[in-house]
MIBA-357410 format. One record per residue (C-alpha): residue number from 1; chain; x negated, y, z. Coordinates in steps of 0.5 Angstrom, whole numbers. Layout:
residues N
+---------+------+-------+-------+-------+
| drenmar | bami |    px |    py |    pz |
+---------+------+-------+-------+-------+
|     NUM |    A |     X |     Y |     Z |
...
+---------+------+-------+-------+-------+
***
This chain:
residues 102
+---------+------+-------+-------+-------+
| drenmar | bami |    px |    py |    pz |
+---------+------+-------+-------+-------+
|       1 |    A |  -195 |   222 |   246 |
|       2 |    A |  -201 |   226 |   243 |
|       3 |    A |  -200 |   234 |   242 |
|       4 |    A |  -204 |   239 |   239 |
|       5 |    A |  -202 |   246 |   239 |
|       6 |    A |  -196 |   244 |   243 |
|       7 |    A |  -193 |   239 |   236 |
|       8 |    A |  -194 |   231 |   235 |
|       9 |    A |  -202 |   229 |   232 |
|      10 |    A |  -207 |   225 |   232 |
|      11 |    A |  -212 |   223 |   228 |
|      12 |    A |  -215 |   217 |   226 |
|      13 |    A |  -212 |   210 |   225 |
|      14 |    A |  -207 |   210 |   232 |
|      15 |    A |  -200 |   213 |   232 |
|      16 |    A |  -199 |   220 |   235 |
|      17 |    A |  -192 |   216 |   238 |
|      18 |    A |  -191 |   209 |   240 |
|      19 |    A |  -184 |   209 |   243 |
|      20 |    A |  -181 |   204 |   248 |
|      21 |    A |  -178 |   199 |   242 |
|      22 |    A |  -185 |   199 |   239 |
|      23 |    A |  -183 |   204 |   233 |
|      24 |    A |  -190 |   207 |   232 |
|      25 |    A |  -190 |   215 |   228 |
|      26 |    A |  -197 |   218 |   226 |
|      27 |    A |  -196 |   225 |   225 |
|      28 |    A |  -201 |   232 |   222 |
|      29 |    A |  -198 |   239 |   226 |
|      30 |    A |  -192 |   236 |   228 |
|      31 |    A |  -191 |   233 |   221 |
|      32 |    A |  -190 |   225 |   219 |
|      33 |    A |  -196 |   224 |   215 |
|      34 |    A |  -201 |   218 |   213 |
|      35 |    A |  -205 |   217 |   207 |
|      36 |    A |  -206 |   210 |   205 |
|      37 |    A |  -201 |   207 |   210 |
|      38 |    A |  -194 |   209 |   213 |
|      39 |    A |  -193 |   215 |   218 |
|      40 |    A |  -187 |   210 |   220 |
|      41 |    A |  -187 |   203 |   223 |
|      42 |    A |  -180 |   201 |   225 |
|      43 |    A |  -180 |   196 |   231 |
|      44 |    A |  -176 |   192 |   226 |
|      45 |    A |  -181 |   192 |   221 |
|      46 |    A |  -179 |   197 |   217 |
|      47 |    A |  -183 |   202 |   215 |
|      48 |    A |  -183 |   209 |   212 |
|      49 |    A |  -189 |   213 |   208 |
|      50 |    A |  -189 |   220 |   209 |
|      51 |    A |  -195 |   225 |   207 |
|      52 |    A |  -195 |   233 |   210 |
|      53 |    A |  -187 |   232 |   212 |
|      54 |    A |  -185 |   228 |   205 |
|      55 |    A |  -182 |   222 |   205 |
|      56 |    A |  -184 |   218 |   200 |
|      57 |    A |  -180 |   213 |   195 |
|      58 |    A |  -182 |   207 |   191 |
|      59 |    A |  -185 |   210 |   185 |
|      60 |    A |  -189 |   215 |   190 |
|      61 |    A |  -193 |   210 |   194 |
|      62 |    A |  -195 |   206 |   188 |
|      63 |    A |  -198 |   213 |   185 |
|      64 |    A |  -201 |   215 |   191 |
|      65 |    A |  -205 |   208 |   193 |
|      66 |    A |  -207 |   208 |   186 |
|      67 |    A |  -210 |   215 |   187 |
|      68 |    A |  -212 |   213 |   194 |
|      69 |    A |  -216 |   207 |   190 |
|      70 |    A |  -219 |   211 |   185 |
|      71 |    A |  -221 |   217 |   189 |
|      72 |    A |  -224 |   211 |   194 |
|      73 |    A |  -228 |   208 |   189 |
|      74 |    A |  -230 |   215 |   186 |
|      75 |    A |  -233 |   215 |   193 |
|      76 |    A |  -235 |   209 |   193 |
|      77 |    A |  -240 |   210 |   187 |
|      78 |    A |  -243 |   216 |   189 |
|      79 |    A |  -244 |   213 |   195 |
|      80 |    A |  -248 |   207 |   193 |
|      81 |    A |  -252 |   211 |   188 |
|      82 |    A |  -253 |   216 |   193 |
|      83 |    A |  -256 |   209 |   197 |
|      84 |    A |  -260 |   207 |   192 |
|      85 |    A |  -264 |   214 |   190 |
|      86 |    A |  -266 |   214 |   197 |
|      87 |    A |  -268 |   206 |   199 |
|      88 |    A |  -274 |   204 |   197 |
|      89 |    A |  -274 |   199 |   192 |
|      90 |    A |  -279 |   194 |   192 |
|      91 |    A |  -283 |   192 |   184 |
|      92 |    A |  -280 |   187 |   181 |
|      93 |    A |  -285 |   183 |   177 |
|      94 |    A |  -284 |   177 |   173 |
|      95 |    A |  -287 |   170 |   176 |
|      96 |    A |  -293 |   167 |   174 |
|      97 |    A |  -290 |   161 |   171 |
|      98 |    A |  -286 |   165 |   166 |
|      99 |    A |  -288 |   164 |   157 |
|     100 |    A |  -284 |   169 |   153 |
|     101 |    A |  -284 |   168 |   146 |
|     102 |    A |  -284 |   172 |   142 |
+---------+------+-------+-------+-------+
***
C-alpha cells in the first residue's frame, strides 16, 4: 500500500493498492480517484470510475473521456504547433523536371 501523509495515494499509473485477490484501487488523498481510467478494478473484472472521491456512472464516464479526449487533443495541437515553430524546416523547392502551365 502507498501512503502519503498517513491516507492511501500514488501517482502515476500503478495503484496505490493491490489486494491478495488481485483487486487493485488508485487513490488521491485518501480518495478513489483516476482520470481517464477506473480507480477500481475488481479480481472479477469488474470495475468502478471514481474521481475526487465520486463515483461515477454511465453517462458520467462517457462525458468524462469525451472531455478527456478533448482537452488532450487541445494539448496535442498546442504541442505540435509548439514543435514546429521551434524545428527547423528545410526549403522546399520545386524539382527541376517540373512545367507548370499557366
Amino acid at each position: 500500500m502507498w501512503m502519503q501523509h498517513g491516507k492511501p495515494h500514488r501517482d502515476g499509473d500503478e495503484p496505490a493498492i493491490t489486494d491478495s485477490k488481485g483487486s487493485k484501487g488508485w487513490y488521491k488523498d485518501g480518495e478513489f480517484h483516476r482520470i481517464g481510467k477506473p480507480a477500481v478494478m475488481n479480481a472479477d473484472g469488474t470495475t468502478e470510475w471514481w474521481i475526487n472521491g465520486k463515483q461515477l456512472n454511465a453517462t458520467q464516464i462517457e462525458d468524462h473521456l469525451r472531455t478527456l479526449r478533448t482537452e488532450e487533443d487541445v494539448q496535442r495541437g498546442f504541442e505540435v504547433a509548439d514543435a514546429l515553430r521551434h524545428s527547423p524546416h528545410p526549403k522546399v523547392s520545386a524539382p527541376k523536371t517540373a512545367s507548370f502551365s499557366r
